[in-house]
Z-matrix of the N, CA and C atoms (Angstrom, degrees):
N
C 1 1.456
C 2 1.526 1 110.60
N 3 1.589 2 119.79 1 -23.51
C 4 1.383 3 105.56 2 -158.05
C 5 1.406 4 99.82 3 -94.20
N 6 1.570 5 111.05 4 -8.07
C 7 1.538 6 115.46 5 -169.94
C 8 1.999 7 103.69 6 -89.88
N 9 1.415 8 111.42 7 -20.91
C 10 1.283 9 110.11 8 149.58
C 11 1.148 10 145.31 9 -68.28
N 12 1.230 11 106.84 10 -3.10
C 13 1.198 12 126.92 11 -155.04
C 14 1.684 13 102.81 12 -113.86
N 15 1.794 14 101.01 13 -42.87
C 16 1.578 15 111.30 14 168.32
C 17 1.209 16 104.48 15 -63.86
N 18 1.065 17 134.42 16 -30.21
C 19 1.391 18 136.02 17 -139.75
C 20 1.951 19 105.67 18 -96.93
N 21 1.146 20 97.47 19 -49.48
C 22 1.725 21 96.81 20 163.53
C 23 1.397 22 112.61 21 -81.15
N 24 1.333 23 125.72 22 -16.87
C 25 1.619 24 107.58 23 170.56
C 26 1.274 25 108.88 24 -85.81
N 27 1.445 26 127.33 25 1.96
C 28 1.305 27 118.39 26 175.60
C 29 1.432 28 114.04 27 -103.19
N 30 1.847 29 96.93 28 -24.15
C 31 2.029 30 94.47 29 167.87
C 32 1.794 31 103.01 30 -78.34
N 33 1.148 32 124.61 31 -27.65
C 34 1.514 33 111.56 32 172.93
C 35 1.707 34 120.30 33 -77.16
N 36 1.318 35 90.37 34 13.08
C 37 1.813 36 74.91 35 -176.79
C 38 1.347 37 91.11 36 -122.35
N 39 1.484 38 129.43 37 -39.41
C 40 1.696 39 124.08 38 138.01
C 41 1.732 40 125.89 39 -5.51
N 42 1.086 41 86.80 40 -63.53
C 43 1.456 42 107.11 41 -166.23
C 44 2.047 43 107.65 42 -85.45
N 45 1.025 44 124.11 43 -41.19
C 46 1.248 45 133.37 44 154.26
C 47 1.817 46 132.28 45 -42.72
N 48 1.694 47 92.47 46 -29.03
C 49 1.789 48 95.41 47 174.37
C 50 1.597 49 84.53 48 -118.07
N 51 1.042 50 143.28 49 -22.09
C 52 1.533 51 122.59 50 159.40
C 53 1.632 52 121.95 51 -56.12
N 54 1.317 53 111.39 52 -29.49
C 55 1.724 54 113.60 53 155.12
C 56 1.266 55 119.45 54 -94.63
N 57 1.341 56 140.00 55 11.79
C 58 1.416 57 151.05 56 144.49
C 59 1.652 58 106.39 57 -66.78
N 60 1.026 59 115.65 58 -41.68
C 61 1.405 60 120.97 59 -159.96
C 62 1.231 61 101.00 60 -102.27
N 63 1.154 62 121.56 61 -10.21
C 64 1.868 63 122.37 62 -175.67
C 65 1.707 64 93.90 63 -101.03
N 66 1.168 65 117.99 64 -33.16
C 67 1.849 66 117.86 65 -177.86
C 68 1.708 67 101.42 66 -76.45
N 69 1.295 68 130.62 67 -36.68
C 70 1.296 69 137.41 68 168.11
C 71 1.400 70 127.42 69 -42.85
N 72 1.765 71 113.14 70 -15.36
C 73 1.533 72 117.62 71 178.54
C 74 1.827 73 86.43 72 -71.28
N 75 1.246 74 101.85 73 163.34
C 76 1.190 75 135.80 74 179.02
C 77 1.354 76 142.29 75 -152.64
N 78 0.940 77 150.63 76 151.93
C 79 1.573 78 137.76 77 -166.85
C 80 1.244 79 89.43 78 -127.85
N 81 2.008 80 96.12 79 143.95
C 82 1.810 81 114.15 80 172.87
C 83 1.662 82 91.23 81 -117.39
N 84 1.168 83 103.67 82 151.19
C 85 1.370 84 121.13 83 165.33
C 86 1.636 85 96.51 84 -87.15
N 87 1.704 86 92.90 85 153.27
C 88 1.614 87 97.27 86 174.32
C 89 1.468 88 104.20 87 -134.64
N 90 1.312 89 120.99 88 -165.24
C 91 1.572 90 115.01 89 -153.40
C 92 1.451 91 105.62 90 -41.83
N 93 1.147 92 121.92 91 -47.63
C 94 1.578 93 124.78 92 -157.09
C 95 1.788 94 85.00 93 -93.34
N 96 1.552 95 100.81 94 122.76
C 97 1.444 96 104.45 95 169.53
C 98 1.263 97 133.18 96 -82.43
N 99 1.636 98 111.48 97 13.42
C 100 1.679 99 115.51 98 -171.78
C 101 1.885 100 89.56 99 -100.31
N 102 1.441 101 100.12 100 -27.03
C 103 1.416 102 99.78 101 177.62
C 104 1.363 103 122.35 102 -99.94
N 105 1.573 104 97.49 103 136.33
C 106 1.430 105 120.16 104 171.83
C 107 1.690 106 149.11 105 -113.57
N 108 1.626 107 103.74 106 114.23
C 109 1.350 108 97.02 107 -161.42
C 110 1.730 109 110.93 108 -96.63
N 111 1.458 110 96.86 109 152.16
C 112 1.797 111 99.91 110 -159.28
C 113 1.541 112 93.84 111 -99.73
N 114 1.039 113 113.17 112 143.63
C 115 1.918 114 122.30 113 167.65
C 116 1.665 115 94.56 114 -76.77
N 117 1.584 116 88.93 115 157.32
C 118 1.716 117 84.97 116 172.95
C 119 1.365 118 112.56 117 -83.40
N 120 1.054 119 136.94 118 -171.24
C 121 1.311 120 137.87 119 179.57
C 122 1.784 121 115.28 120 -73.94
N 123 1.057 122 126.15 121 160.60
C 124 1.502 123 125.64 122 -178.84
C 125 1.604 124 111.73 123 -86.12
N 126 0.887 125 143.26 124 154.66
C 127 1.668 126 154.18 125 -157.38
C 128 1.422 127 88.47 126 -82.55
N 129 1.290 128 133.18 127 -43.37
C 130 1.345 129 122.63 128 -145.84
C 131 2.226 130 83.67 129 -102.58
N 132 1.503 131 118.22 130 -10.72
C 133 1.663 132 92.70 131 161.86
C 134 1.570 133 105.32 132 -99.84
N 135 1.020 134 149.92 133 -15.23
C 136 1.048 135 141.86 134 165.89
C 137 1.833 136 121.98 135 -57.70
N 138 1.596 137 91.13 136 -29.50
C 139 1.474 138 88.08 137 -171.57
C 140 2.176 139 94.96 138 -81.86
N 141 1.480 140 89.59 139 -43.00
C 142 1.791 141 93.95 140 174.09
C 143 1.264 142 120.07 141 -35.89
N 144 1.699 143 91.17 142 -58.27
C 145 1.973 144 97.74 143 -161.48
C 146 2.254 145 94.30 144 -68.91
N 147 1.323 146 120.44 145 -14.31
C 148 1.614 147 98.34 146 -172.90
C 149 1.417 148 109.44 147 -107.63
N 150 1.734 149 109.58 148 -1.81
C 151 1.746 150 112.26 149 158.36
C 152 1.523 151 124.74 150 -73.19
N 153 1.737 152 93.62 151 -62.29
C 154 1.338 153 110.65 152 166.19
C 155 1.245 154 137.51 153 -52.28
N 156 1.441 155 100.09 154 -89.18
C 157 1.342 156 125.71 155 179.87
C 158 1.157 157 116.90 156 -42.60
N 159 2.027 158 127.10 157 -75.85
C 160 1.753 159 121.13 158 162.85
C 161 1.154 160 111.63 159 -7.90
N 162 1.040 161 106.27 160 -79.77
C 163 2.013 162 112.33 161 -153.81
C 164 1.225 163 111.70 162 -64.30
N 165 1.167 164 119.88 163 -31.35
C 166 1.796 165 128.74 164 160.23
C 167 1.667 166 96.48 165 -41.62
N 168 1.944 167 97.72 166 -81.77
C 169 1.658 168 101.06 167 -172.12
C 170 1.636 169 112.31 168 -36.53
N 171 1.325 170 123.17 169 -50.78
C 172 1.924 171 115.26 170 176.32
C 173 1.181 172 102.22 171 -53.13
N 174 0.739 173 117.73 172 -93.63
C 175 1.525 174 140.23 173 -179.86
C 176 2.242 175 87.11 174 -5.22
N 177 1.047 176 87.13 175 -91.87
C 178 2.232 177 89.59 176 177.98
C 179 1.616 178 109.31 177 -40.78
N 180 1.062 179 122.71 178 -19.88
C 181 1.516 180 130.88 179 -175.12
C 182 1.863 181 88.92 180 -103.31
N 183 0.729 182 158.22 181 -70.83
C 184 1.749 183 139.29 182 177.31
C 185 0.918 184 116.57 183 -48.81
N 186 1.461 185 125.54 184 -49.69
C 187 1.427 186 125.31 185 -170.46
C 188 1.667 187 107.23 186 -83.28
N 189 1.675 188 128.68 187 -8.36
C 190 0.954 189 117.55 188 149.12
C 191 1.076 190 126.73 189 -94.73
N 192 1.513 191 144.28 190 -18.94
C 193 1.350 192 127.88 191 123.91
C 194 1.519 193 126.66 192 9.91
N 195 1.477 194 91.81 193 -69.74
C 196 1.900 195 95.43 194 -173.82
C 197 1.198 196 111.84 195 -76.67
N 198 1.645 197 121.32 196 -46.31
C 199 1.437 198 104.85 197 159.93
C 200 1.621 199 135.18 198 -42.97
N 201 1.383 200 122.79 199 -30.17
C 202 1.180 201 100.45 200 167.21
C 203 1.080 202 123.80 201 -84.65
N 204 1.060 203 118.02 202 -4.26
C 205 1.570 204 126.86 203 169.23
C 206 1.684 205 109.54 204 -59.71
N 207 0.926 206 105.90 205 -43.96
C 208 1.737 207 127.94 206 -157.22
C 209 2.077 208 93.64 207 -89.40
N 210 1.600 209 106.12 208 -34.07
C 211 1.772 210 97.10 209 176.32
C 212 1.944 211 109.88 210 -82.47
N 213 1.258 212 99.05 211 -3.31
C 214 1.570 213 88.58 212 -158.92
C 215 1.519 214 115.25 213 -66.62
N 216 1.183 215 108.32 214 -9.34
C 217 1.858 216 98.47 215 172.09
C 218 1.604 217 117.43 216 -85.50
N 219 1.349 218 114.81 217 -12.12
C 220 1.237 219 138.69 218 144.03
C 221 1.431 220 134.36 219 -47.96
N 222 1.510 221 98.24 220 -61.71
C 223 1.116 222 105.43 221 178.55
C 224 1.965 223 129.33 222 -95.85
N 225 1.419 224 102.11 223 -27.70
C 226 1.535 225 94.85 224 159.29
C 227 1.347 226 123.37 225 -76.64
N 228 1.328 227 132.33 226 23.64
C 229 1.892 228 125.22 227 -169.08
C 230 2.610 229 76.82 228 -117.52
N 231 1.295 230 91.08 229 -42.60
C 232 1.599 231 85.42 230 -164.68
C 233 1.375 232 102.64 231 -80.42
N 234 1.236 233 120.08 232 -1.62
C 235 1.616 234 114.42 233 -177.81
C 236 1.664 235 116.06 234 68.56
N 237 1.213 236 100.39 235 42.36
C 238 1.797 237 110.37 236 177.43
C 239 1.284 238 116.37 237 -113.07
N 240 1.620 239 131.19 238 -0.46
C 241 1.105 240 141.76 239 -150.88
C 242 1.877 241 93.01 240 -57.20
N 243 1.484 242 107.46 241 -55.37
C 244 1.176 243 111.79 242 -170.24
C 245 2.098 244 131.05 243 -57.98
N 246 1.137 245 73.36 244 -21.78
C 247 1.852 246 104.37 245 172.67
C 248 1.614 247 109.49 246 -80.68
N 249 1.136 248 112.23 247 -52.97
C 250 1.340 249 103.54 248 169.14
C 251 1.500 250 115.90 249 -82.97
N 252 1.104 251 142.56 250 -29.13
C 253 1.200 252 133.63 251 172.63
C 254 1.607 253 130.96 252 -50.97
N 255 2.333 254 91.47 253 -27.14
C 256 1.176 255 91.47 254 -173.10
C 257 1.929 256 104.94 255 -92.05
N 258 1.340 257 115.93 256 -7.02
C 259 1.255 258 124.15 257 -156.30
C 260 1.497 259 100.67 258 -97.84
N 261 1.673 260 109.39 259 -36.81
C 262 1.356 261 103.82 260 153.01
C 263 1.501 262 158.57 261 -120.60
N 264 1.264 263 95.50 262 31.80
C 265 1.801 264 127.25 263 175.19
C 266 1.061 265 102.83 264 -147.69
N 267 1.212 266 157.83 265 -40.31
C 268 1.374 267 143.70 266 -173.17
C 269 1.624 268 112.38 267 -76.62
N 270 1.221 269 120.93 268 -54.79
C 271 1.247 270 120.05 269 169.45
C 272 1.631 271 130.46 270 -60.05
N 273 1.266 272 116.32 271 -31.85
C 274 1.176 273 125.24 272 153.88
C 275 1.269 274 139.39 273 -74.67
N 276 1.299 275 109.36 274 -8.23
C 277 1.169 276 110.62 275 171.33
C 278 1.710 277 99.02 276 -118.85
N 279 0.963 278 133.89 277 17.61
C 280 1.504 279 138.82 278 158.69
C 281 1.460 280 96.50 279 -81.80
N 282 1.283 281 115.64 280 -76.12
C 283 1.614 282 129.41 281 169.32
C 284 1.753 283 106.09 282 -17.42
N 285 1.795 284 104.16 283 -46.50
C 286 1.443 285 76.19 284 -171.81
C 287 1.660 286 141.40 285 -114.14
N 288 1.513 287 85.09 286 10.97
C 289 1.815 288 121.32 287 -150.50
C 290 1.414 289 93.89 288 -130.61
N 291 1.126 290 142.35 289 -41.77
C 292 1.017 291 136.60 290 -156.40
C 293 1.649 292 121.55 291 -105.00
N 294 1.137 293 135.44 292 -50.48
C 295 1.514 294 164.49 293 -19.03
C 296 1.819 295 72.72 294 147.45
N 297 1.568 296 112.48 295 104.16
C 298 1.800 297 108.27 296 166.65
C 299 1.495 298 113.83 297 -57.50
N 300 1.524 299 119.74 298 158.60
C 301 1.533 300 114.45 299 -153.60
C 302 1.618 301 82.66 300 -92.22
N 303 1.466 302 109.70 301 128.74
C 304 1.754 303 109.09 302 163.29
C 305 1.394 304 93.60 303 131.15
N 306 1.283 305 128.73 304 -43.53
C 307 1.614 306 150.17 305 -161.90
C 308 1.658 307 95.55 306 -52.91
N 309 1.255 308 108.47 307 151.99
C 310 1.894 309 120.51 308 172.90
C 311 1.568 310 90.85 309 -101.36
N 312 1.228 311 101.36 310 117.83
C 313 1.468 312 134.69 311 165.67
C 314 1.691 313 100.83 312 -25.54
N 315 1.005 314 128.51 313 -28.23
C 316 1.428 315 122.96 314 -177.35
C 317 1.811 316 109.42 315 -83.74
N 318 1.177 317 104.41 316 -17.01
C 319 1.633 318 120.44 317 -176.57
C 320 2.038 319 109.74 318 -62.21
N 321 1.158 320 87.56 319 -30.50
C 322 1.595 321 112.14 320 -172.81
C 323 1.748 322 109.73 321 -69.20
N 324 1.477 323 117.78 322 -9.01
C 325 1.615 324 112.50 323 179.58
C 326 1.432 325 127.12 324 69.09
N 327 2.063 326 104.29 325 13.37
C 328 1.465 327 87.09 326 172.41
C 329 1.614 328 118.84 327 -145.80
N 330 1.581 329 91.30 328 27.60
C 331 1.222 330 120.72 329 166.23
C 332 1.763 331 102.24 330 -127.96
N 333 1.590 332 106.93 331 154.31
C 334 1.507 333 135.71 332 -146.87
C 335 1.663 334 84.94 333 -74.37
């Protein structure tokens, strides 16, 4: 038990300065102040966002797969097919395929 116990406090404390270090990108303005240049991402979110994060995004992109499979008698009589398709395969698999490795999930255009 205690080695389970090490074992997620050591993937949460992993995973805790891998999203410390992924919120730490920042943007500098350069001569022209309407323009903005982006730092690349830090080693320690790139390595986060393709341990963590990926396999999360598949993982939400299969298992929403099957969910829409599983809403569609639901959803083709109300005319939502397209709403759910995008809420649960399109976004998740933007999140996880698409989306440069290191990038804050909001960078991607399909969150607010």
């Amino acid at each position: 038990m205690k080695k389970v116990i090490l074992f997620f406090l050591s993937l949460f404390l992993v995973a805790g300065l891998a999203v410390n270090a992924h919120g730490q990108a920042t943007s500098q303005p350069t001569n022209d102040s309407s323009v903005q240049q982006q730092e690349p991402p830090a080693a320690g979110a790139i390595l986060g966002d393709f341990i963590f994060l990926r396999p999360f995004g598949l993982a939400a992109t299969v298992i929403g797969a099957a969910m829409t499979v599983v809403t569609l008698p639901i959803a083709i009589p109300s005319g939502s097919t397209g709403a759910v398709a995008k809420k649960l395969i399109a976004e998740p698999f933007a999140f996880t395929f698409t989306r440069p490795l290191g990038a804050p999930p909001k960078d991607i255009g399909i969150w607010p």
